[in-house]
MDAnalysis code that builds the backbone (N, CA, C; Angstrom):
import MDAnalysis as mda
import numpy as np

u = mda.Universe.empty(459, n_residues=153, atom_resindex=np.repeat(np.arange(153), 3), trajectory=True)
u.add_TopologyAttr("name", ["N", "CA", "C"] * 153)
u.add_TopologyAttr("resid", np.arange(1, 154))
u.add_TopologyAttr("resname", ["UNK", "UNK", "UNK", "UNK", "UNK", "UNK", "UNK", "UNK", "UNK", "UNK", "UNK", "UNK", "UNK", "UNK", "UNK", "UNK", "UNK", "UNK", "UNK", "UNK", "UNK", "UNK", "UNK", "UNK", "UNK", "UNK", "UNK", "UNK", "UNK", "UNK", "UNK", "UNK", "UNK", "UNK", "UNK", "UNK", "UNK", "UNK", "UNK", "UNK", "UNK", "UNK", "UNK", "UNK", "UNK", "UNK", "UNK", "UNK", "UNK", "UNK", "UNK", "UNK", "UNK", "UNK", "UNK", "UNK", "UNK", "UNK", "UNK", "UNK", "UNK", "UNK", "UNK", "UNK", "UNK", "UNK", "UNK", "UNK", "UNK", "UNK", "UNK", "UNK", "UNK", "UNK", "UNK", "UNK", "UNK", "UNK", "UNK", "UNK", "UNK", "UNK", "UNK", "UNK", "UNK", "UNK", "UNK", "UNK", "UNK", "UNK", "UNK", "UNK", "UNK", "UNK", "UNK", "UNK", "UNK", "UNK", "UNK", "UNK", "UNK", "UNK", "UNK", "UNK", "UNK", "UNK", "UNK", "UNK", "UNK", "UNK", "UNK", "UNK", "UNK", "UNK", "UNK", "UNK", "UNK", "UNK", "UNK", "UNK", "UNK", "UNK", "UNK", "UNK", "UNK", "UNK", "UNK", "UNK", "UNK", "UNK", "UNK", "UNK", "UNK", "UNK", "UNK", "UNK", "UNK", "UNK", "UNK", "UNK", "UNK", "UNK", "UNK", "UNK", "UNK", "UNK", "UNK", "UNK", "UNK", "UNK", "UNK", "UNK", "UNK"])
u.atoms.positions = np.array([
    [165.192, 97.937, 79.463],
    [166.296, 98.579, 80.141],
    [167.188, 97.498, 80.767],
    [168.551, 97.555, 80.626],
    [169.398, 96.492, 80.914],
    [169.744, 96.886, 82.386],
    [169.918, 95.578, 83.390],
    [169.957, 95.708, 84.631],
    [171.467, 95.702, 84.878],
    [171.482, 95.620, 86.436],
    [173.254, 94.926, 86.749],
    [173.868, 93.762, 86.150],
    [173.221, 92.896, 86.166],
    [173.278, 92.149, 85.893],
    [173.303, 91.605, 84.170],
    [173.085, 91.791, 83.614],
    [173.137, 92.249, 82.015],
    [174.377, 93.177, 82.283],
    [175.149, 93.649, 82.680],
    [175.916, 94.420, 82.441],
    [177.018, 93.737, 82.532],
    [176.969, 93.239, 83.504],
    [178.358, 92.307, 84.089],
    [177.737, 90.998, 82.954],
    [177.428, 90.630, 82.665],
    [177.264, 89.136, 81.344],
    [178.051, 90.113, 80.174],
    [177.660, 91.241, 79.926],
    [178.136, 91.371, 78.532],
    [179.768, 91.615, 78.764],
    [179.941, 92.062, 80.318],
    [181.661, 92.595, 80.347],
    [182.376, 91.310, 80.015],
    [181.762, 90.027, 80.733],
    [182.212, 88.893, 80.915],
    [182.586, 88.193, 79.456],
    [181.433, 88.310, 78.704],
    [181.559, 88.051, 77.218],
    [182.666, 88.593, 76.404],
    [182.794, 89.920, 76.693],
    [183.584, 90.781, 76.001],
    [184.502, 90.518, 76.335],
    [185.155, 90.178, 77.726],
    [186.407, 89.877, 77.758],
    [186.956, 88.478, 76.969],
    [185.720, 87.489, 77.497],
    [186.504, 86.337, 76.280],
    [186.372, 86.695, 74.647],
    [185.401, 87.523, 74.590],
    [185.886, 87.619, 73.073],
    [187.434, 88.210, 72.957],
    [187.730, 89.319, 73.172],
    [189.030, 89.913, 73.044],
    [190.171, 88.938, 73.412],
    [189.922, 88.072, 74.687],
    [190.903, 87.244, 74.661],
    [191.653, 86.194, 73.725],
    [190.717, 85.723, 72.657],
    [191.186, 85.134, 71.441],
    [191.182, 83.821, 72.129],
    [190.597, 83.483, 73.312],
    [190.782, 82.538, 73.778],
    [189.254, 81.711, 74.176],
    [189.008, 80.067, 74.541],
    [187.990, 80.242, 74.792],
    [188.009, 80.095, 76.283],
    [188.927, 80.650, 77.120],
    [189.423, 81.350, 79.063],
    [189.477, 82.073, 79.402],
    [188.946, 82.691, 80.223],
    [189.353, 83.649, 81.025],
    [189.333, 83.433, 82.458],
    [190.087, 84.038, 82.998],
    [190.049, 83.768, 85.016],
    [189.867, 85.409, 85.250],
    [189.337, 85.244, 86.373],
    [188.891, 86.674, 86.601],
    [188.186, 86.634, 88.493],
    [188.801, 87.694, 89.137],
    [188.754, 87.130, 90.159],
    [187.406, 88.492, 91.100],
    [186.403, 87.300, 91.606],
    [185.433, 88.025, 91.838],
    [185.185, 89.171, 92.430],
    [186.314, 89.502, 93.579],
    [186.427, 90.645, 94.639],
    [186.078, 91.987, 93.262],
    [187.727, 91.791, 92.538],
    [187.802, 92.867, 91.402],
    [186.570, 93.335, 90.496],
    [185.793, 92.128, 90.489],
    [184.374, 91.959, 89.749],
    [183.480, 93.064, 90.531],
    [182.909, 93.053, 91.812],
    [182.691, 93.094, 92.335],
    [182.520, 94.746, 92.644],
    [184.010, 95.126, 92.729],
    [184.476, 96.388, 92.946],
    [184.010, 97.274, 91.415],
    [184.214, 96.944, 90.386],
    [184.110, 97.065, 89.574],
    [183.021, 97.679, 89.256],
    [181.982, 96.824, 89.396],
    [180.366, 97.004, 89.282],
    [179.973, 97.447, 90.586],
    [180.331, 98.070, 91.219],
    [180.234, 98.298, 93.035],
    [178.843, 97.869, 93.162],
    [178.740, 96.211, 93.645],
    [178.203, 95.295, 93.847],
    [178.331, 94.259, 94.555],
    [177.799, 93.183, 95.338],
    [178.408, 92.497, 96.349],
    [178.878, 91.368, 95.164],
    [179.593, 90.539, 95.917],
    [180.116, 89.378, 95.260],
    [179.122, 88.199, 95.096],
    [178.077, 87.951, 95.981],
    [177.007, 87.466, 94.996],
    [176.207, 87.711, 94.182],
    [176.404, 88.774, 93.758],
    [175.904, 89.274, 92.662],
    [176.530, 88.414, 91.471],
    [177.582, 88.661, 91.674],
    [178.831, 88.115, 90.777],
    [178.202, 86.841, 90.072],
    [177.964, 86.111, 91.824],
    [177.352, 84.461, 91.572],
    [176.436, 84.455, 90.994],
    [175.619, 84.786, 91.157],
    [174.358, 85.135, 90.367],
    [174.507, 85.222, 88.963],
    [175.032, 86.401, 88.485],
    [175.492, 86.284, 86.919],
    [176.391, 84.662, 86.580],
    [176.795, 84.248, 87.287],
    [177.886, 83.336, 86.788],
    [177.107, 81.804, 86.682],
    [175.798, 81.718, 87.904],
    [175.018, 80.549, 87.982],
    [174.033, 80.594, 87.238],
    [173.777, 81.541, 86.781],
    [172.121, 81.850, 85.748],
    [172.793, 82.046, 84.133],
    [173.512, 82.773, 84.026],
    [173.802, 83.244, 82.510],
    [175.070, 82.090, 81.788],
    [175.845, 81.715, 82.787],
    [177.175, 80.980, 81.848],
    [176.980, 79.573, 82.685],
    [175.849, 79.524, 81.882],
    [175.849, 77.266, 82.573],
    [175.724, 76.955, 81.299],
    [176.227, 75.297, 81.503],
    [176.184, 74.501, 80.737],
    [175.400, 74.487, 79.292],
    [174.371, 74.272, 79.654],
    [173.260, 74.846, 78.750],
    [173.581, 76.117, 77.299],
    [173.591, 77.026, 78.084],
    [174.313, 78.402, 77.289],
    [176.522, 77.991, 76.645],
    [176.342, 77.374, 77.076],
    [177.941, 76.686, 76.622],
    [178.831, 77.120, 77.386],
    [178.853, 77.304, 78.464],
    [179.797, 77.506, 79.613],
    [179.977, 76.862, 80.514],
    [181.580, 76.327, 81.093],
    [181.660, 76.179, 82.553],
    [182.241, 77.002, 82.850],
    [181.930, 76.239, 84.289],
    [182.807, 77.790, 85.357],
    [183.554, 76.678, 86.745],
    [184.680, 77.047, 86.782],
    [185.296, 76.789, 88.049],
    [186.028, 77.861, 88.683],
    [185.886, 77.678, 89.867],
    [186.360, 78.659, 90.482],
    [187.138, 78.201, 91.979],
    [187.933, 78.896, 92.685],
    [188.636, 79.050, 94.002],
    [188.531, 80.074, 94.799],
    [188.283, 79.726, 96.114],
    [187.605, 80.969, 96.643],
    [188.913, 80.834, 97.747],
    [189.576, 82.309, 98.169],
    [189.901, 82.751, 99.129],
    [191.411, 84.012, 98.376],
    [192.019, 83.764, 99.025],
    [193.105, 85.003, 98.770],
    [193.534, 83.960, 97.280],
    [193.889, 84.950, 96.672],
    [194.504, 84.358, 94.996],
    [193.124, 83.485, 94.525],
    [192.288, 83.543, 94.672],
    [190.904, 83.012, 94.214],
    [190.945, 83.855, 92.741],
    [190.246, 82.646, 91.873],
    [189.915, 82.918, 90.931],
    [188.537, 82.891, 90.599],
    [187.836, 83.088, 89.073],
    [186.945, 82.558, 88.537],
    [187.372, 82.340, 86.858],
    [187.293, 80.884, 86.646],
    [187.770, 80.569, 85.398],
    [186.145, 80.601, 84.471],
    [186.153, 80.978, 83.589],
    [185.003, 80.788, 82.697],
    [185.709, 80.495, 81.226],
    [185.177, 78.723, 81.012],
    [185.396, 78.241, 79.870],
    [184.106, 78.140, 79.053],
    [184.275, 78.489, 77.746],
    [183.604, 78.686, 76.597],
    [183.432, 77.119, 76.053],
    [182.566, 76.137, 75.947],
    [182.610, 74.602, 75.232],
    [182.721, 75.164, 74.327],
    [183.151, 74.431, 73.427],
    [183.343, 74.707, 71.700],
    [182.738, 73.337, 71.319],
    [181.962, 73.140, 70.162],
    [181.888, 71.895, 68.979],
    [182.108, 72.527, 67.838],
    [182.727, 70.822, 67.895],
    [183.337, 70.886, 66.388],
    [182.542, 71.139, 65.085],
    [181.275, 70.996, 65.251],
    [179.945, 71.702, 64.175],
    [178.838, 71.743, 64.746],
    [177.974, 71.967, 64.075],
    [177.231, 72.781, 64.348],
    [175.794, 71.253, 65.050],
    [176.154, 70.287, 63.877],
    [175.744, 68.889, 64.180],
    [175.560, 68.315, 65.827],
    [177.215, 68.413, 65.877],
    [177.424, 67.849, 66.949],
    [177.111, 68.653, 68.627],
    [176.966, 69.751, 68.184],
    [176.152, 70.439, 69.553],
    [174.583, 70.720, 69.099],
    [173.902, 70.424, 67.962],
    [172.549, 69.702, 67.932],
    [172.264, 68.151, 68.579],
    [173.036, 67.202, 68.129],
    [172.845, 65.997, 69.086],
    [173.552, 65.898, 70.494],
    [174.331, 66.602, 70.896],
    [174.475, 67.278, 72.162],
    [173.281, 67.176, 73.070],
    [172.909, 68.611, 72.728],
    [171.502, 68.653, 73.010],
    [170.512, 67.920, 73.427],
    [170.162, 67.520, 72.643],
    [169.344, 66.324, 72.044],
    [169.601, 65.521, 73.340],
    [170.696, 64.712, 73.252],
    [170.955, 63.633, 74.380],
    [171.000, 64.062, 75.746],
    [171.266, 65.406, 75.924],
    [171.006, 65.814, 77.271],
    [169.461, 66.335, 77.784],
    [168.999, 66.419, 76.917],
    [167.553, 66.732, 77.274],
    [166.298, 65.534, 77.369],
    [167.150, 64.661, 77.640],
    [166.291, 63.393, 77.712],
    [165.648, 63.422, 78.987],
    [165.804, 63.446, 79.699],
    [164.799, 63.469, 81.339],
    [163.580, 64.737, 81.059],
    [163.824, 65.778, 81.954],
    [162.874, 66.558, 81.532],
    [163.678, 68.213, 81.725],
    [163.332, 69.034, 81.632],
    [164.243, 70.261, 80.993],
    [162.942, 71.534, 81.229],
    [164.306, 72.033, 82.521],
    [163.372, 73.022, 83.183],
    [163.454, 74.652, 82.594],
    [162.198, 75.479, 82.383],
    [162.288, 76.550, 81.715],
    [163.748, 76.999, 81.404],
    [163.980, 77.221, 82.953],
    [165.440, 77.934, 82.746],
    [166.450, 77.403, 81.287],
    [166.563, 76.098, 81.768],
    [167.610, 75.342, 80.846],
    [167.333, 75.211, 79.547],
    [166.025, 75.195, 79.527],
    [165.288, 75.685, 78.104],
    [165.626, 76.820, 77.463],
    [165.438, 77.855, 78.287],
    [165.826, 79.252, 77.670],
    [167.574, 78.776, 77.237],
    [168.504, 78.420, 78.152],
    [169.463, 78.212, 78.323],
    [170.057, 77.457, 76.405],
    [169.594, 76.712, 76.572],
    [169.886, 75.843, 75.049],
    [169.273, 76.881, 73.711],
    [168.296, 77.378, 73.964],
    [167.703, 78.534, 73.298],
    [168.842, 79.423, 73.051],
    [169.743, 80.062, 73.753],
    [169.877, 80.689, 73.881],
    [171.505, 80.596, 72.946],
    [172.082, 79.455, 73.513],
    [172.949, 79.254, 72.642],
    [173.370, 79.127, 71.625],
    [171.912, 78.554, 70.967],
    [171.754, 77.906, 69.472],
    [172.102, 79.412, 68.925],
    [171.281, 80.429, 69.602],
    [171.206, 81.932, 68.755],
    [172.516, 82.507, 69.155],
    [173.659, 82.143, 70.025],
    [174.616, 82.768, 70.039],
    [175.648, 82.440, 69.362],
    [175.291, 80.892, 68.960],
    [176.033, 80.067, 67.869],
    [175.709, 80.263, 66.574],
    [174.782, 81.067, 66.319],
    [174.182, 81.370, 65.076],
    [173.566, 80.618, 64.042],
    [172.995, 79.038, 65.007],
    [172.550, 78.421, 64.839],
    [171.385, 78.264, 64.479],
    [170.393, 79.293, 64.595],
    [169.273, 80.096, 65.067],
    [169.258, 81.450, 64.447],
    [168.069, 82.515, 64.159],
    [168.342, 83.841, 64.625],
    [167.511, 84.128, 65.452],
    [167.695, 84.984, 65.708],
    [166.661, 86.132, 66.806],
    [165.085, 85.508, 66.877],
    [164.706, 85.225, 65.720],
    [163.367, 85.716, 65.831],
    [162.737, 83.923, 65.729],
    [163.874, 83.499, 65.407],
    [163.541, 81.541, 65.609],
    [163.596, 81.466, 67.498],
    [164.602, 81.983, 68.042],
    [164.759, 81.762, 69.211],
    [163.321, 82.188, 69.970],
    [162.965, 83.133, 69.478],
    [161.810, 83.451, 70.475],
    [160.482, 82.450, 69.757],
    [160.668, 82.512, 68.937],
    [159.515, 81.491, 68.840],
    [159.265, 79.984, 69.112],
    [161.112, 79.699, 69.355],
    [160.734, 78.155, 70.299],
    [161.041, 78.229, 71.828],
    [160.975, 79.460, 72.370],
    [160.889, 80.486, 73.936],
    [159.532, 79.952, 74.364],
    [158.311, 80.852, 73.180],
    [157.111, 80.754, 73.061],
    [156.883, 78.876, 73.046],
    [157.364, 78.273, 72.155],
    [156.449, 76.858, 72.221],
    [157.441, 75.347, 73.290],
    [158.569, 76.768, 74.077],
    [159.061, 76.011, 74.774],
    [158.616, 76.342, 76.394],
    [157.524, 77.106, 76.365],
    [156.751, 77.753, 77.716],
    [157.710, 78.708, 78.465],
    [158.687, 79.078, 77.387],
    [159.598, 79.812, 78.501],
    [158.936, 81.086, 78.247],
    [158.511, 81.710, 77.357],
    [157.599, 83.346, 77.159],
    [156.496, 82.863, 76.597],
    [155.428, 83.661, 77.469],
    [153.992, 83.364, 77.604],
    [153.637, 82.588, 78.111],
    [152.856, 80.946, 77.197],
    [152.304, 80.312, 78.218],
    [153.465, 79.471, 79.193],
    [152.428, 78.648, 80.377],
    [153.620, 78.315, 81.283],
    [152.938, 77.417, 81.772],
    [151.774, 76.687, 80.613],
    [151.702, 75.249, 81.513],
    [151.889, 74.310, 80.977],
    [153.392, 74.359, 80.412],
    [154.375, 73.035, 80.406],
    [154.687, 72.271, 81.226],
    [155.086, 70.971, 81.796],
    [155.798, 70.665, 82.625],
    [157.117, 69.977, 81.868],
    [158.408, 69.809, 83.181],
    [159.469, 69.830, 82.406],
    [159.759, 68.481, 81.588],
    [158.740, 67.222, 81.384],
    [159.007, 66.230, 80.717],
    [158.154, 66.509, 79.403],
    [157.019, 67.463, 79.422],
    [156.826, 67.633, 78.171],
    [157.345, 68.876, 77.575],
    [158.237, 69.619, 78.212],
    [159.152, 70.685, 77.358],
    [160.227, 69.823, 77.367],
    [160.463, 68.928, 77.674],
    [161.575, 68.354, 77.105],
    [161.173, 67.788, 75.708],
    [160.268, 67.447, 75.407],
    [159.792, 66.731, 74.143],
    [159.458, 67.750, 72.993],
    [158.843, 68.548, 73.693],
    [159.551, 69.896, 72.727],
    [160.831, 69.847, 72.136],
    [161.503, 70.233, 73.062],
    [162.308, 70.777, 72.472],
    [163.212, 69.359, 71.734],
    [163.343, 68.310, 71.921],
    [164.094, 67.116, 71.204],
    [163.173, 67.361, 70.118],
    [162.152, 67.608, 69.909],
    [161.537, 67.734, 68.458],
    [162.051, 68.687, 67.266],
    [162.256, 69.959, 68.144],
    [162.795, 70.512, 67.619],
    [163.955, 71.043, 67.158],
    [164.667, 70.092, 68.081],
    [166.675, 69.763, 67.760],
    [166.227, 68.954, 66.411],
    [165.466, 68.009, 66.696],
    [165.898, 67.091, 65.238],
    [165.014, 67.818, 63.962],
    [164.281, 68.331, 63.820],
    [163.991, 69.499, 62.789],
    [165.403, 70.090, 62.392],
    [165.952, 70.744, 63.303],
    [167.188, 71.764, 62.853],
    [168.403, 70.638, 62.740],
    [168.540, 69.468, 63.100],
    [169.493, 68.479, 62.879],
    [169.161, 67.735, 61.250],
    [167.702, 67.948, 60.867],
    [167.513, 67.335, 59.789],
    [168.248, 69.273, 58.387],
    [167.777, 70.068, 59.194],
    [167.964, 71.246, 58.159],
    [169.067, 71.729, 58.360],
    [170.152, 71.463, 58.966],
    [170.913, 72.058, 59.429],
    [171.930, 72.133, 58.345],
    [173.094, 73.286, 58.232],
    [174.170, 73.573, 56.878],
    [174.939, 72.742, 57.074],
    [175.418, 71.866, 58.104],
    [176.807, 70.992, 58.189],
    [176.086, 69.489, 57.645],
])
């Protein structure tokens, strides 16, 4: 069952899709009202679901005429946000951000469905959970360069 929160990610999505753009600004009060919800709620969706990781930034301005900008990263193939990856996951790489890169690959269609959950599973993010984050990081660089060696580009 999809929560508040799932609700407001997919509005958020939907609007940049329709926008044809990879921007949107969108200003949290309206958000807020919208989903009659407080405005950290808002934050919440905006700090957990559209980070870096998942291919989003976000800047924002807070007060009267406040915005929230949410930019979409784009690469130029499919390559180059595999060694992306790769190079950012060199320290160690915490569930979250795990799921996070997971998550993208499958929204990039880099991945499908049923690959994503199975490097969820051997990335300790579903089920087990006694990874720590320097050896899920090694995970998962293992398994960027698998899909960097098979990859269509």
């Amino acid at each position: 069952m999809a929560n508040l929160s799932d609700y407001i990610e997919r509005y958020l999505r939907k609007l940049l899709r329709e926008a044809n753009r990879s921007m949107i600004e969108v200003q949290r009060a309206t958000l807020a009202n919208r989903f009659r919800c407080v405005p950290s709620q808002i934050n919440y969706v905006l700090k957990t679901r559209f980070t870096p990781e998942r291919g989003y930034l976000i800047e924002s301005r807070r007060g009267e005429g406040g915005y929230i900008r949410i930019i979409k990263i784009s690469s130029d193939s499919e390559r180059d946000l595999l060694l992306s990856m790769f190079q950012s996951a060199q320290e160690g790489v915490s569930p979250q951000k795990a799921a996070g890169y997971v998550d993208r690959l499958r929204d990039e269609r880099v991945i499908t469905a049923r690959e994503a959950d199975l490097m969820k599973v051997a990335l300790g993010v579903r089920g087990r959970r006694d990874l720590d984050d320097r050896r899920r990081s090694e995970i998962l660089r293992g398994l960027l360069k698998v899909l960097m060696r098979t990859g269509s580009d």
